[in-house]
C-alpha positions as CSV (number, residue, x, y, z in Angstrom):
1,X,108.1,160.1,63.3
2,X,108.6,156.9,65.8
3,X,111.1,157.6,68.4
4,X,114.4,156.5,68.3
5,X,116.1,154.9,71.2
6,X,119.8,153.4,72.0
7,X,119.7,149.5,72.4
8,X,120.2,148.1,75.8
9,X,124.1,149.2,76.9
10,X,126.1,146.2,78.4
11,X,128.1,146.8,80.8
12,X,131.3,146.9,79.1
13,X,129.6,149.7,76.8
14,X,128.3,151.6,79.3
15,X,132.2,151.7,80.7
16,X,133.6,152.5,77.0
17,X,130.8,155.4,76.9
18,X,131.7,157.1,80.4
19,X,134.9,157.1,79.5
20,X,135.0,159.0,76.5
21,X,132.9,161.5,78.1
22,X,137.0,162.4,79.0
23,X,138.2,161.7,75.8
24,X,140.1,164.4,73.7
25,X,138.4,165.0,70.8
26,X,135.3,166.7,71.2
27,X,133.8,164.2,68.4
28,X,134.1,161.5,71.0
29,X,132.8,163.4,74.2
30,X,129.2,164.6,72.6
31,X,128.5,160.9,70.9
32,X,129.1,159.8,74.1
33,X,127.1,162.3,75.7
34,X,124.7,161.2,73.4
35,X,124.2,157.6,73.8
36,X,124.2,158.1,77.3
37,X,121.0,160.4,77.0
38,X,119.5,158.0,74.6
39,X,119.9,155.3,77.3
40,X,118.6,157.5,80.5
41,X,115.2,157.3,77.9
42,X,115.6,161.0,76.6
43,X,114.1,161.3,72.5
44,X,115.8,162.8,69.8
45,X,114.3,166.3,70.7
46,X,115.6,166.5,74.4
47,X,118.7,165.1,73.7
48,X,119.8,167.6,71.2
49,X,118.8,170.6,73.5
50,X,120.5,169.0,75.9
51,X,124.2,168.5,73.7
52,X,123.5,171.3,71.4
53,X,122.8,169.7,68.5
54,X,120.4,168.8,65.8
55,X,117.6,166.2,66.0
56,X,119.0,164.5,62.9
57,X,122.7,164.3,64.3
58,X,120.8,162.3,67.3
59,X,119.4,160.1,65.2
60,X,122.3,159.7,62.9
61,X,124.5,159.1,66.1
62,X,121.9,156.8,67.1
63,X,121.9,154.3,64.2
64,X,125.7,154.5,63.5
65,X,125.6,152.9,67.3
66,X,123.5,150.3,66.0
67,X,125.2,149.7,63.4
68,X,128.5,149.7,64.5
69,X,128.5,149.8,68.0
70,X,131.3,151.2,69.7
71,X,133.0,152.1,66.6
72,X,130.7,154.6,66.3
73,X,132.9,156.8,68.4
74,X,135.3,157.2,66.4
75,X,135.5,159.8,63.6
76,X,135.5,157.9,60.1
77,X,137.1,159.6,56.7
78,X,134.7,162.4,55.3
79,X,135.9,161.4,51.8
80,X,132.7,160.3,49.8
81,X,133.3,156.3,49.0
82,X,132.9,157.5,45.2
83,X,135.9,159.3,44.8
84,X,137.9,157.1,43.0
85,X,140.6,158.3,40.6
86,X,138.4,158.5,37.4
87,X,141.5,158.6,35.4
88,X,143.6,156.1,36.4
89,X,147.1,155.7,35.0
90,X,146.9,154.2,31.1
91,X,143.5,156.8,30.8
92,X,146.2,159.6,31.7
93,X,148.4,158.0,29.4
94,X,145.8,158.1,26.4
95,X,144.8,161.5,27.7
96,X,148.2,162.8,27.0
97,X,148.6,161.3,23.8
98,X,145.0,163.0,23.1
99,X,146.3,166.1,24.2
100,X,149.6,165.8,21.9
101,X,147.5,165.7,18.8
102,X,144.8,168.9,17.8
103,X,141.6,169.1,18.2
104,X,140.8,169.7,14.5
105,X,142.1,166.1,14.2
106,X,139.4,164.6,16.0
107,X,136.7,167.8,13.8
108,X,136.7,170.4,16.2
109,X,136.7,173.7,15.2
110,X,139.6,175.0,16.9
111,X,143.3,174.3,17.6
112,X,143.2,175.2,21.0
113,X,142.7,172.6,23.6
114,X,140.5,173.7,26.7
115,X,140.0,171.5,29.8
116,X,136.1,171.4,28.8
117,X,137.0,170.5,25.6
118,X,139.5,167.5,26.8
119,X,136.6,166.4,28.9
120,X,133.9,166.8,26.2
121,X,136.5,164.4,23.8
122,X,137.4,161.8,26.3
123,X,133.7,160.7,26.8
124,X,133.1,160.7,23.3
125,X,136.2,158.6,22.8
126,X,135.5,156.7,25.1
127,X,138.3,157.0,27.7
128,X,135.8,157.8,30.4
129,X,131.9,156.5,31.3
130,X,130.6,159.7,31.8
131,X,131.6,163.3,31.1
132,X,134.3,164.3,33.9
133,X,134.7,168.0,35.1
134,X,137.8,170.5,33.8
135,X,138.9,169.7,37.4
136,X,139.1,166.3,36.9
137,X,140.5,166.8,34.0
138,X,143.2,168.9,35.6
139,X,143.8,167.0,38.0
140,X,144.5,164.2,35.5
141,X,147.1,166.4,33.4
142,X,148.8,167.0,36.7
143,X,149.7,163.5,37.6
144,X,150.8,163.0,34.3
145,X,153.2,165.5,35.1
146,X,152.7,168.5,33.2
147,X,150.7,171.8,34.0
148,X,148.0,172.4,32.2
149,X,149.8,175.8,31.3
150,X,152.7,173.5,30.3
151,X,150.0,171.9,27.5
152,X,150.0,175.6,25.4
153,X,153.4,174.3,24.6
154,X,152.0,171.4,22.2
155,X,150.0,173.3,20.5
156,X,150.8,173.4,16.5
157,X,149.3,175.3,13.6
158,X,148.8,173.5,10.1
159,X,150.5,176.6,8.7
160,X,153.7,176.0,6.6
161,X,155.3,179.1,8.4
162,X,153.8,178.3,12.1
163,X,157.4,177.0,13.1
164,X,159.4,180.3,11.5
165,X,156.5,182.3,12.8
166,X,156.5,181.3,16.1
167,X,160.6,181.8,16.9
168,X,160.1,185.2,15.8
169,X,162.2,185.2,12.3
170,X,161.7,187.4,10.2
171,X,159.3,187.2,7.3
C-alpha cells in the first residue's frame, strides 16, 4: 500500500494543530498528535505506535484532513446519514389505521397482530419500500402514541359473544 502523508501545513494550520495538542477532548489532542506526526514525515505504521492507535485510524485521520481540513478536528455525529424516520407521520397514520383493523382482513391466518407481522403487511401494502424491522415498527407505534402493549386492546374476535365473553358475563 502507497504511503500516506499530510499535505503541506500552512502556517496558520500548523498554529490550529499545536494548539489542540491542549485541547480538552481527547478526540482533539491525538488527531492533532497525528497530523503533526504525519507532517514530521512519520508513515502510517510509526505514527500509530507512536499515538496508540491503528494504522487505519491514521489513515482515516489522514484523509478526513484532506478533505476537510481543519474541521477534521472536531468530532462529527456517529449517527449513520441513513437513519431517516422510515415512517414518517401520514405512514404512522395508515399504520394505525392498519393496526385498528385484523389481520384476517387483509388473509392472514390469525387475529393477533405481531410487530413482524405489521412489518411483513406494510411492505406488501405498500406503506414502506422495503421490509422494516419489529423495532422499527415499534418505534413507529410509539410516536403514534400508543404502546405496543396498548395495541392488545384493539384486538376483536368475529365471534357473536367476543364482546359478553370478554367482560366476563356470564354465559
Amino acid at each position: 500500500m502507497k504511503p500516506l502523508f499530510v499535505r503541506a501545513l500552512t502556517s496558520e494550520e500548523r498554529e490550529a494543530l499545536k494548539t489542540g495538542l491542549r485541547a480538552a477532548e481527547a478526540f482533539t489532542v491525538k488527531r492533532c498528535q497525528i497530523l503533526l506526526a504525519s507532517a514530521r514525515g512519520l508513515n502510517a505504521t510509526e505514527i500509530a505506535e507512536t499515538v496508540g492507535c491503528s494504522t487505519q485510524n491514521v489513515r482515516t485521520v489522514l484523509r478526513a484532513f484532506e478533505a476537510r481540513g481543519l474541521a477534521a478536528l472536531q468530532m462529527q455525529s456517529r449517527r449513520p446519514k441513513s437513519a431517516t424516520k422510515s415512517l414518517d407521520a401520514e405512514r404512522c397514520e395508515v399504520l394505525r389505521a392498519l393496526l385498528h383493523q385484523s389481520p384476517r382482513e387483509f388473509g392472514k391466518p390469525t387475529s393477533v397482530w405481531t410487530l413482524e407481522l405489521a412489518a411483513d403487511l406494510c411492505f406488501e401494502r405498500g406503506i414502506t419500500e422495503r421490509r422494516m424491522s419489529d423495532e422499527t415498527i415499534r418505534e413507529a407505534i410509539t410516536r403514534l402514541g400508543a404502546g405496543w402493549k396498548r395495541a392488545k386492546k384493539w384486538i376483536t374476535s368475529p365471534d357473536p359473544a367476543y364482546v359478553r365473553k370478554k367482560s366476563g358475563a356470564a354465559i
